[in-house]
MIKOLLO-805144 format. One line per 10 residues: number of its first residue (from 1); their letters; for each residue x negated, y negated, z of C-alpha. Coordinates in Angstrom, 1 decimal. Last residue first. Layout:
REM residues N
NUM = a = X,Y,Z; ...
***
This chain:
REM residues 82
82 = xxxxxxxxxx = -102.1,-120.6,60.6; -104.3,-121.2,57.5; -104.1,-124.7,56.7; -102.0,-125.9,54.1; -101.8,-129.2,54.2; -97.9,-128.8,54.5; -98.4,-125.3,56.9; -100.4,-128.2,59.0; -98.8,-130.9,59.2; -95.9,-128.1,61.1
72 = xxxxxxxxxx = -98.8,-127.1,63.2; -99.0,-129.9,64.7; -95.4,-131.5,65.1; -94.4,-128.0,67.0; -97.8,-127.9,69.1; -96.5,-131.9,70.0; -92.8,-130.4,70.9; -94.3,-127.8,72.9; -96.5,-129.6,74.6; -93.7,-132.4,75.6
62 = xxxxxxxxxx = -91.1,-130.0,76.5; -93.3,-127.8,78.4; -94.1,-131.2,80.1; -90.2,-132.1,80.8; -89.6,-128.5,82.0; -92.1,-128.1,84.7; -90.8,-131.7,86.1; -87.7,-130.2,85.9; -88.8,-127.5,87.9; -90.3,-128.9,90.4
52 = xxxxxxxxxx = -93.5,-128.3,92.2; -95.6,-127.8,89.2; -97.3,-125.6,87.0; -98.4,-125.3,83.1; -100.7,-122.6,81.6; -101.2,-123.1,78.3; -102.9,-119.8,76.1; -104.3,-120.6,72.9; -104.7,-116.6,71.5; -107.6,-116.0,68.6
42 = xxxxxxxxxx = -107.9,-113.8,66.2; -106.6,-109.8,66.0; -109.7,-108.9,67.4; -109.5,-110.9,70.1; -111.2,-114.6,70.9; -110.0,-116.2,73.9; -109.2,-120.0,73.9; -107.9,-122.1,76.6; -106.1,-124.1,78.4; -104.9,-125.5,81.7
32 = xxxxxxxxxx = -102.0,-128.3,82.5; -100.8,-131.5,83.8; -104.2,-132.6,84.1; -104.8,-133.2,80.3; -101.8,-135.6,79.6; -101.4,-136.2,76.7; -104.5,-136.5,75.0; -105.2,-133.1,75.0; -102.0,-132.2,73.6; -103.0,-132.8,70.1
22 = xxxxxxxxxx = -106.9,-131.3,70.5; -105.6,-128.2,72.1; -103.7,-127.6,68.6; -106.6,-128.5,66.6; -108.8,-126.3,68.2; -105.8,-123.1,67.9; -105.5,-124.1,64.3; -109.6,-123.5,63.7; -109.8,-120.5,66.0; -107.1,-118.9,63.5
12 = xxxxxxxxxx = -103.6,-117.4,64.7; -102.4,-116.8,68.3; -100.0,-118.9,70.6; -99.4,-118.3,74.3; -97.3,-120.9,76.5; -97.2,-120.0,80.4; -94.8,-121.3,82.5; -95.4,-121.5,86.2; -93.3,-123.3,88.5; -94.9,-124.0,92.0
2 = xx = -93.2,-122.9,95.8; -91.6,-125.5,97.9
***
């Protein structure tokens, strides 16, 4: 069987994008690849996810996107720039 691939792209500030890496780092860190490219608009945290199923592909999407979510939610209330 052929690998899922989703790929999860958010831009803002280099600071949010670290901190965002940070929360799913712990996670699970070879269930997926990162990184950080700097633009002239910012930066972009792109999260490149891939399996062999697709539920599987799902369930960690899930999971990243629902930490990202958490994150950058603490951080509009402390008022970080996004």
């Amino acid at each position: 069987m052929e690998d899922a691939v989703a790929r999860v792209v958010w831009t803002g500030s280099r600071g949010v994008a670290e901190n965002l890496l940070e929360s799913i780092m712990p996670d699970d860190p070879d269930s997926f690849e990162s990184e950080i490219v700097e633009s002239e608009d910012g930066v972009s945290l792109t999260i490149l996810v891939s399996s062999s199923e697709l539920s599987e592909l799902r369930a960690t999407v899930d999971d990243i996107l629902a930490c990202l979510s958490a994150v950058e939610g603490s951080l509009e209330v402390l008022g970080e720039e996004l």
